[in-house]
C-alpha positions as CSV (number, residue, x, y, z in Angstrom):
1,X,-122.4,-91.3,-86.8
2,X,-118.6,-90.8,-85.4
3,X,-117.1,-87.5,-85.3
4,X,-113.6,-87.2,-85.2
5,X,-112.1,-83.7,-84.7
6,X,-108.3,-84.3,-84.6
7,X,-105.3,-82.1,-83.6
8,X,-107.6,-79.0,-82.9
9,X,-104.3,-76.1,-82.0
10,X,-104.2,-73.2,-80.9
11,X,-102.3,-71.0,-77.9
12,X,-103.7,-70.5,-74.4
13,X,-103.0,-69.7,-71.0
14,X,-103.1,-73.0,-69.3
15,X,-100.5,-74.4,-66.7
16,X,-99.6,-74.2,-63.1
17,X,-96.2,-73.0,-63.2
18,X,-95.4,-69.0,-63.9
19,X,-94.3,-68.8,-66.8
20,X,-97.4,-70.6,-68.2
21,X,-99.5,-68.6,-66.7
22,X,-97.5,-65.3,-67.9
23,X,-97.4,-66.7,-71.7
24,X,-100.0,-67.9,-74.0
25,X,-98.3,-72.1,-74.8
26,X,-99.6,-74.3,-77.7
27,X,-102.1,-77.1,-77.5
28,X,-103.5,-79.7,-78.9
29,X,-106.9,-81.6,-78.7
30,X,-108.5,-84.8,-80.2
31,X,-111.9,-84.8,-79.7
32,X,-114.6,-87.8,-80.8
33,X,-118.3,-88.5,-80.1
34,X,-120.7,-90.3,-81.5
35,X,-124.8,-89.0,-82.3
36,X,-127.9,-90.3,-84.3
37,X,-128.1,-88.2,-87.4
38,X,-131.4,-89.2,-88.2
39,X,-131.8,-86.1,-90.7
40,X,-130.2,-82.7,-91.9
41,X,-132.1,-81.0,-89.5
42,X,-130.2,-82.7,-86.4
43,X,-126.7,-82.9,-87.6
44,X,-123.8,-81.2,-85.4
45,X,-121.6,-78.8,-86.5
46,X,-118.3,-79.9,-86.3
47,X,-116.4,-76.4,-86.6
48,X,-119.3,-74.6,-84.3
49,X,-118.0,-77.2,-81.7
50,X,-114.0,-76.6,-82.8
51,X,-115.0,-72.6,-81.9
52,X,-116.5,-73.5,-78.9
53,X,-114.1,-75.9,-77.3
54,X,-111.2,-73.0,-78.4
55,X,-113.3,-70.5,-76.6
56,X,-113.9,-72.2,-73.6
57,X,-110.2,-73.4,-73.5
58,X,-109.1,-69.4,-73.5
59,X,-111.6,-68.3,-71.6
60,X,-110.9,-70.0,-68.6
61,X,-107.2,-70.2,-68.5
62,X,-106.9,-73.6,-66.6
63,X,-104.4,-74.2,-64.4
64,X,-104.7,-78.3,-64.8
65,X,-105.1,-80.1,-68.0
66,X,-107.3,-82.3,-66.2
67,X,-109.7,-79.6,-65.3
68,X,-109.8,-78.6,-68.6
69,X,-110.7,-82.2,-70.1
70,X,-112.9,-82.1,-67.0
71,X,-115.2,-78.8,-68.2
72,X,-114.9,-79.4,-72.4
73,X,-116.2,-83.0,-71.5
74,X,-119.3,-81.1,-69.1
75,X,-119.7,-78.2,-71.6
76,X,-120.1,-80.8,-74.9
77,X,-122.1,-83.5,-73.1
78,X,-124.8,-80.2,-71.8
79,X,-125.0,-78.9,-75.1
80,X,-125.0,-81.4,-77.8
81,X,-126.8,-85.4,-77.9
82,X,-123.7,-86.6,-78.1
83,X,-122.4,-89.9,-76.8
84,X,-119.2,-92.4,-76.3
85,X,-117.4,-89.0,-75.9
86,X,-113.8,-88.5,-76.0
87,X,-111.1,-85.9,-75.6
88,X,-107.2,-85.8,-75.5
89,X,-105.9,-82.7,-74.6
90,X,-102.0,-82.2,-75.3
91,X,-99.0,-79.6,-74.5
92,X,-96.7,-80.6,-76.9
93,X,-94.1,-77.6,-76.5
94,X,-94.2,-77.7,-72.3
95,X,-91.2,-80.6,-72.1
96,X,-88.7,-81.0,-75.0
97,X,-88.4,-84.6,-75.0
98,X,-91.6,-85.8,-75.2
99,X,-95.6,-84.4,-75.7
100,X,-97.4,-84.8,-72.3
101,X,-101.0,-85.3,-72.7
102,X,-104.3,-85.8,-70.4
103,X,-106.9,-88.2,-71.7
104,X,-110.5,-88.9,-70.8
């Protein structure tokens, strides 16, 4: 099976700069994996892992989108059998000519 959890938003501290880390900014994440459901017993909660990956994000108030996509990808791959995973992690507000974005 293929989970797709797409354009996941919400506002967090995240940045480098001092304004950002001063004021909450909107982002975005795409986030798919695949698993073998073999039974009801084993499926994966797609909104449990929406909460998580929101609380994690505001939790830890990155500095560097790439750390970020660095610890959801570490947190999701510890905690679920999950595999082929991939996350996109956007600020779409932080440039006003274009949505800047850190894939892995």
């Amino acid at each position: 099976m293929k989970i797709s959890i797409e354009k996941l938003t919400f506002d967090c501290i995240i940045g480098i700069l001092d304004f950002e880390r001063d004021n909450e900014q909107k982002v975005v994440i795409d986030i798919s994996f695949e698993y073998d459901f073999l039974n009801e017993e084993n499926f994966i909660d797609y909104s449990k892992i929406s909460s998580e990956v929101e609380k994690l994000m505001k939790e830890k108030k990155f500095e560097l989108l790439e750390n970020a996509v660095i610890e959801v990808d570490k947190y999701l791959n510890k905690n679920y059998p999950i595999k082929n995973l991939k996350i996109k992690i956007s600020k779409p507000d932080i440039l006003k000519n274009c949505i800047v974005s850190i894939e892995h």
